[in-house]
C-alpha positions in Angstrom: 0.0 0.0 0.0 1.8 3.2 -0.8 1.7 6.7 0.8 -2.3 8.0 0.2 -3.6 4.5 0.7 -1.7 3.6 4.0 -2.5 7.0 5.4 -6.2 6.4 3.9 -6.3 2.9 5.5 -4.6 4.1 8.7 -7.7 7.2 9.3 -9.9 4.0 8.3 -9.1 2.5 11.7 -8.8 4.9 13.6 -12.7 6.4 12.9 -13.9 2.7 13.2 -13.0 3.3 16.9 -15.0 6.5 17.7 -18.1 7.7 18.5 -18.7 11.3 17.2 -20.7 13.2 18.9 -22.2 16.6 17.2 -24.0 19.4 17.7 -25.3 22.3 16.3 -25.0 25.7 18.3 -27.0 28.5 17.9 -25.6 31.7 19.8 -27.1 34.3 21.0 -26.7 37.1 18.3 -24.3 39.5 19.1 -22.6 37.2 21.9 -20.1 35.4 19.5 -16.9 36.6 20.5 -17.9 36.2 24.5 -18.6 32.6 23.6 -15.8 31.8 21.3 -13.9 33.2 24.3 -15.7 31.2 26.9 -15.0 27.9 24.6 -11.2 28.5 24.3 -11.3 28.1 28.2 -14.0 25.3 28.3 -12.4 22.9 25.7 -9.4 21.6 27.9 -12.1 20.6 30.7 -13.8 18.4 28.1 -10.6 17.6 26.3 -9.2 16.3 29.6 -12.5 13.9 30.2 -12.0 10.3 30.1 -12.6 9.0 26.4 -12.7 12.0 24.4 -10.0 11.5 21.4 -11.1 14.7 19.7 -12.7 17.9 20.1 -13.4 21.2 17.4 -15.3 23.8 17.6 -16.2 25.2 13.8 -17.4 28.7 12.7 -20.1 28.8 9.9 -19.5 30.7 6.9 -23.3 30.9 5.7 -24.9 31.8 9.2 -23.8 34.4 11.9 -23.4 32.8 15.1 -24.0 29.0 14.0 -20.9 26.9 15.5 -20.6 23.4 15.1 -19.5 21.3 18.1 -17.6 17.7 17.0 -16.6 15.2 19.7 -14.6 11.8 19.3 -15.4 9.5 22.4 -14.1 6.4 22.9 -17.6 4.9 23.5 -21.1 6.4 23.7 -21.1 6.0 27.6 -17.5 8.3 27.8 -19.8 11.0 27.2 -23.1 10.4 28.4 -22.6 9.0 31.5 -19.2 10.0 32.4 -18.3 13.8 31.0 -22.2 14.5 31.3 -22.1 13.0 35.4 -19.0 14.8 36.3 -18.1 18.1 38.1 -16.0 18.7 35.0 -19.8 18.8 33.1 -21.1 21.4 35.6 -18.3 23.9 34.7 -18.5 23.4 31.0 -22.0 24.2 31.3 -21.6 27.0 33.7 -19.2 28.3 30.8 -21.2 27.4 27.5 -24.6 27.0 28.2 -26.2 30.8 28.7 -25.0 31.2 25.0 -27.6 29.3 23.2 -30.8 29.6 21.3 -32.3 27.5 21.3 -30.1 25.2 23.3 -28.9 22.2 21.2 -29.4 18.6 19.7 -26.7 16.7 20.6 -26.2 13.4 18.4 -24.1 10.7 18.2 -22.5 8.6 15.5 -20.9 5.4 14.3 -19.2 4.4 11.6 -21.0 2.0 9.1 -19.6 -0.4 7.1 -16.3 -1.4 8.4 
């Protein structure tokens, strides 16, 4: 397999073992730059949680204020049983949550087909 492919194959394997959790956030008009502030100092609490391989935070280009939140977890419960039942949890949301609406779907995904 040469460069492309084994790099191809390599990315392969390594999303076959996540979870991807996204969401959609709305903020409040106005309040971007408070939250984009607020997240720079939020993401190392959930970046330090058990399980999570991966975290972004993306701006839209089409829509002022839409951000799009993408996780990589281990496994489903990594997030919804132990970031979301943590102390860590309760000071992400004391940093983050005030910023949205409406407040957000978050969804999680699996690979298919491997």
């Amino acid at each position: 397999m040469g460069g492309r492919e084994a790099a191809f194959g390599a990315q392969e394997r390594y999303v076959a073992m996540v979870i991807l959790e996204h969401a959609i956030l709305d903020v409040i008009p106005g309040r971007e730059a408070e939250f984009e502030s607020a997240f720079a100092q939020a993401k190392p609490i959930i970046a330090a949680s058990p399980g999570c391989k991966y975290a972004s935070l993306s701006r839209c280009l089409e829509r002022t204020g839409c951000y799009l939140l993408i996780v990589d977890w281990e496994r489903l419960e990594d997030h919804t049983e132990g970031f979301r039942g943590s102390s860590a949890y309760e000071e992400w949301r004391r940093l983050l949550h005030h910023f949205y609406d409406p407040f957000p779907t978050v969804e999680h995904f699996q690979p298919v087909g491997q």
